[in-house]
N, C-alpha and C positions, 0 to 999 in steps of 0.2 A: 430677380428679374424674370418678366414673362420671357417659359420655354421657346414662343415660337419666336420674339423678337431677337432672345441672344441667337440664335441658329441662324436666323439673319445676317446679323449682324458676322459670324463665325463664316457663312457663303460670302458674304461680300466683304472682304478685306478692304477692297480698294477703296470701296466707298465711306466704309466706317473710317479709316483712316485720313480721309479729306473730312470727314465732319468732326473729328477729334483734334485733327492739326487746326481749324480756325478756333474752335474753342482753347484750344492749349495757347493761342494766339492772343486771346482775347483774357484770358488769365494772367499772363505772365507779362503783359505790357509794361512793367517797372524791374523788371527783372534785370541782372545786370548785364548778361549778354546780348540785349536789344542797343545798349549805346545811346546815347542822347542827342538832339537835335544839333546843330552848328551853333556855337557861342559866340559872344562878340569878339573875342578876340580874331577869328577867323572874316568876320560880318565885310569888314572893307573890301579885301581880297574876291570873297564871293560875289558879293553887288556889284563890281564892276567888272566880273565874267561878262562876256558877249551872252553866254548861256542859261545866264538866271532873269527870269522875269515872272515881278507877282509874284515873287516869293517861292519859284519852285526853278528847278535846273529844266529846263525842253530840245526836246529833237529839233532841229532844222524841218525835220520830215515827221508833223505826230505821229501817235500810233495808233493803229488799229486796233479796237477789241471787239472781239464778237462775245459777250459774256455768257448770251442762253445758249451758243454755238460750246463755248466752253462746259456748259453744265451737260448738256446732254451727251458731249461727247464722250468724260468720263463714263455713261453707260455701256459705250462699245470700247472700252478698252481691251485692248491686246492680253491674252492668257499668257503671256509671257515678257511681262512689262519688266521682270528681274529674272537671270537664270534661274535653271533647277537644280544646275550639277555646280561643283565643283569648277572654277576658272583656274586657267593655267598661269598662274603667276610668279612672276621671276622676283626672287627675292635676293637682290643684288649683293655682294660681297661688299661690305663698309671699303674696303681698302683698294678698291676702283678709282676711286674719288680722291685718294692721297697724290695721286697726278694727274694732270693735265691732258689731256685727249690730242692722241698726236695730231689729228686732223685740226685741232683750233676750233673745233664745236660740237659739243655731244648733249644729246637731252635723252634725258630719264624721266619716262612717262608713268604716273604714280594712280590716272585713272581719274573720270572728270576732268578739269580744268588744270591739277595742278601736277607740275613738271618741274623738275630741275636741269638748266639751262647754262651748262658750261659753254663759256665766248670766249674765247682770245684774253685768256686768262683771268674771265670772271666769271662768278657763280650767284645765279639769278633764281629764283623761287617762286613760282607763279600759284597764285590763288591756293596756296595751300589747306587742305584739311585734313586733318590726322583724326578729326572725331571720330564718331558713331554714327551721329544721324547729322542730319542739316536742318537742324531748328534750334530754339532757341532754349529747349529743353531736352534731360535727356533720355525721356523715358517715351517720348512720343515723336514724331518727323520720318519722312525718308531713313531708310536706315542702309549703309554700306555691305557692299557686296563679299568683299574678304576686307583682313585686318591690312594695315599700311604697308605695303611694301620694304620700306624702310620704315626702321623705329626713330622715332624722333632723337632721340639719342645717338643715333648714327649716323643722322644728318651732318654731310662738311662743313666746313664753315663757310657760311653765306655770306653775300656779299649786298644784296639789295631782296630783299621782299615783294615781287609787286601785287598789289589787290588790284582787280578792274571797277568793281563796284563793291557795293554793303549786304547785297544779297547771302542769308547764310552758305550759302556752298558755293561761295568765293571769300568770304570774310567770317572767320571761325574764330568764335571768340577763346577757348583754351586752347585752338594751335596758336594764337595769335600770344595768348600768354607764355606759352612754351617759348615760344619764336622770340619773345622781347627779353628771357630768362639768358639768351644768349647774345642778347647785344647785337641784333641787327637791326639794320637801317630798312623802313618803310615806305614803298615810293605808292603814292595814291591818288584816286581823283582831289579835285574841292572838296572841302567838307569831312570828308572821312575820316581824315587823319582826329576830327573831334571824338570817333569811337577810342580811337588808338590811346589818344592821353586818356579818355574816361577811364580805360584800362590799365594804365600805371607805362603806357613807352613814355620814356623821355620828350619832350618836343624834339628836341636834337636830333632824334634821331627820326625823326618824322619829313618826311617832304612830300608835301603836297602842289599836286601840278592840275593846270587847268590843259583843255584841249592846244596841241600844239605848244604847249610848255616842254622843255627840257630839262634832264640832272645832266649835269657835262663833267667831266674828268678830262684830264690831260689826252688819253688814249680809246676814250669809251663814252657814251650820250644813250640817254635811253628819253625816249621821248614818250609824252601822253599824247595818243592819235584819238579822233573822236571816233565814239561807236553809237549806236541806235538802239536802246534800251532803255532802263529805268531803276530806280534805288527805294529803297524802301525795309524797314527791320521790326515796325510797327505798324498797327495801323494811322496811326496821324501822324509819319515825316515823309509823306511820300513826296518823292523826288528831292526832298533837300542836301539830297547827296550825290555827287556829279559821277556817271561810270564813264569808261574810256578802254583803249586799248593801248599799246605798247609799239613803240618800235624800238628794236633793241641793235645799238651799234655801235660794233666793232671794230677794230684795226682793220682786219681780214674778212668778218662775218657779218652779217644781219640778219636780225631774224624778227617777225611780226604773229604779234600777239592780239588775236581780237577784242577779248574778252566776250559778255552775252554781246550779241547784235544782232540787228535785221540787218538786209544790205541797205546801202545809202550811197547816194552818187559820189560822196566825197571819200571813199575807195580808193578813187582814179587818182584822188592828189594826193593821197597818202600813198600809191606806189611813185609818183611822179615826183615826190621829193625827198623818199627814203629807200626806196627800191633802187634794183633790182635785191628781192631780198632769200638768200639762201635755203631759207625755211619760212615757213606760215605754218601757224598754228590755229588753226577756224576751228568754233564751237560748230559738231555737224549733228546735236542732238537732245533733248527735250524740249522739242516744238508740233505744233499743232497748227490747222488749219486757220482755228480760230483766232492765235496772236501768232499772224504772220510777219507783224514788225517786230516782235522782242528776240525771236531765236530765227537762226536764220535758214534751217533746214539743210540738209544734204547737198540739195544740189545747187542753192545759192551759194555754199559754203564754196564751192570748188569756182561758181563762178566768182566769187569774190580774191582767190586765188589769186585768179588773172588779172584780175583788176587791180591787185594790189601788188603787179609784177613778181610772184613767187617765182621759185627753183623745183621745190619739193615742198609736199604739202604734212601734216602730222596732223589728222583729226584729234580734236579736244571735243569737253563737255559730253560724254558719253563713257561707257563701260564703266558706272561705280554706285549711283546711285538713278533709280525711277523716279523722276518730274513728270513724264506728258504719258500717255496713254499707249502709246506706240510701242513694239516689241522693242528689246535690246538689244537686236543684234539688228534693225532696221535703219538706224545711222550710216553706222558703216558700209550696208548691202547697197544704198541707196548714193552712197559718197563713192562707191568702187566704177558704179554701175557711169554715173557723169563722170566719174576721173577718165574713164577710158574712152569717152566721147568728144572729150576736149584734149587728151591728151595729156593728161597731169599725174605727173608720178605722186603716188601716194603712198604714206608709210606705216605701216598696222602693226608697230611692236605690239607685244604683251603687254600688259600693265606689270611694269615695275622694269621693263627692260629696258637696257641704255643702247640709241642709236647714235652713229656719226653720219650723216647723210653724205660727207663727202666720199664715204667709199662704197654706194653706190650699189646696197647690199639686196636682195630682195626677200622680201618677207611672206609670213606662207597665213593663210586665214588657221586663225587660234580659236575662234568664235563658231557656236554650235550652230547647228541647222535649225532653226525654227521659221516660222512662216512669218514672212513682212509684206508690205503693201507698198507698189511701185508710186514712183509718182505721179503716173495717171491715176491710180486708184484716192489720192491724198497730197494733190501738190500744196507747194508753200511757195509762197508768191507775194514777196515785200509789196506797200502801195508804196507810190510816189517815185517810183524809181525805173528808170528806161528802161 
């Protein structure tokens, strides 16, 4: 290779690695961790969603993309889109988990999206990934900050799965194989559940919900709330697979899961008929100026909080892996800065550390000093929404 193109290439990580991740995209399109389109067995179910039309799942509210906003922005990314040091992570004691949380709700935050969410004596699993990287191969993608908190082997036993969407770092195909190794049940949007059997789950053990669908138990209901995003694992299935959020309820607790989203008015009715909810869980990070409807940014995050009648808030989709251009420690600085202007307690475990929000504990910043950008400098700003 020419000397001066490798050195290039060798200064600009970031960029070599978005042009190697489309082509590794553009490679590996039959691979088996991509999943396959929705089959007819599923076809009825979906077509008469409210949500599918012309053949693709759609927002209420479309989305915005600004594409050459997207490309040029990659040029000013943040010299610290991943730590440089060492993160402080708690690597929990397996035998925490052999009992039930006096409080009746404890979540263990594992970094990203996925947590483990003990309820009023259930154990729930949110978007898990135990890989390396979040692609669809393993030697190129995003790559994880420290190794899992917990080893998958020392996970308790679960009691529901849930995925928000097909996005890989919400839907990992060898966590997801580990995960069926042990005989758990998979709660999912429309369509997904098509990855799951391609992968060897059971149907059985498969439940697939459209927006405002419910799984009900005598004592416990977890519902699919809608959210404002998009699915996609290929490049030709885009949106044939429905994303959503969570509402998870308990005897005594509730707690609200957004999964990716912009905000969207129908927030309001998803606190208005599952709220008031004890915790919220909002994605407050890998977003950009540019798609202001797929991530919802910092400071939507906390207003959507409100909207969705929270108690206490636990930011997700940040601390684990680098998506958008922004420093890593600018979600949180950015979600601290509006929590205290609206008044929202907000909860900063470590990654890998287990909180009970009922006692009310207060957490201290674990996160290094680096330089972020307020949101005057870089607001995010859903369209369509009051």
């Amino acid at each position: 290779m020419n000397f001066k193109l490798f050195s290039w290439f060798k200064s600009h990580r970031f960029y070599t690695f978005v042009l190697f991740s489309f082509l590794a995209f553009c490679l590996v399109a039959t691979c088996a961790s991509i999943g396959f389109g929705a089959k007819s067995v599923r076809e009825m179910k979906i077509q008469n969603s409210k949500n599918w039309k012309e053949g693709q799942f759609r927002n209420p509210q479309p989305l915005v993309n600004d594409f050459l906003g997207m490309v040029f922005g990659s040029f000013g990314a943040s010299e610290d889109i991943r730590p440089k040091d060492l993160l402080p992570v708690v690597y929990p004691d397996p035998g925490l988990f052999k009992e039930d949380p006096k409080t009746g709700l404890r979540v263990t935050w594992f970094g990203h999206s996925s947590a483990l969410i003990e309820i009023d004596g259930y154990r729930i699993l949110t978007d898990p990934i135990w890989s390396n990287r979040t692609s669809p191969v393993s030697w190129v993608g995003p790559e994880r900050w420290y190794e899992p908190a917990l080893p998958m082997n020392d996970l308790p036993e679960i009691d529901f799965v849930l995925i928000s969407h097909n996005h890989y770092d919400h839907l990992d195909y060898e966590t997801t194989l580990a995960l069926n190794k042990k005989g758990v049940k998979f709660i999912v949007p429309l369509a997904v559940g098509e990855h799951l059997s391609d992968w060897g789950v059971p149907e059985e053990r498969i439940i697939e919900l459209d927006w405002w669908e419910s799984h009900k138990l005598s004592d416990f209901e977890i519902v699919a709330t809608p959210a404002r995003h998009a699915s996609g694992r290929k490049l030709i299935d885009y949106d044939e697979h429905l994303w959503a959020g969570y509402a998870i309820l308990g005897t005594k607790h509730r707690v609200y899961y957004s999964g990716d989203t912009g905000l969207f008015p129908a927030m309001r009715k998803i606190g208005d008929e599952y709220g008031p909810f004890d915790l919220t869980m909002i994605e407050v990070g890998q977003y950009d100026k540019a798609w202001p409807d797929w991530h919802i940014g910092p400071e939507q995050a906390v207003i959507a909080h409100k909207m969705v009648k929270g108690k206490q808030m636990l930011p997700v989709h940040w601390g684990l892996f680098a998506l958008a251009f922004h420093s890593w420690t600018e979600p949180i600085e950015r979600a601290l800065v509006k929590a205290k202007d609206l008044d929202v307690k907000l909860l900063t475990p470590r990654p890998g550390e287990s909180i009970e929000p009922d006692l009310g504990r207060t957490f201290v910043r674990w996160w290094q000093d680096v330089p972020w950008k307020r949101a005057a400098e870089h607001p995010i700003i859903s369209s369509q929404v009051d």
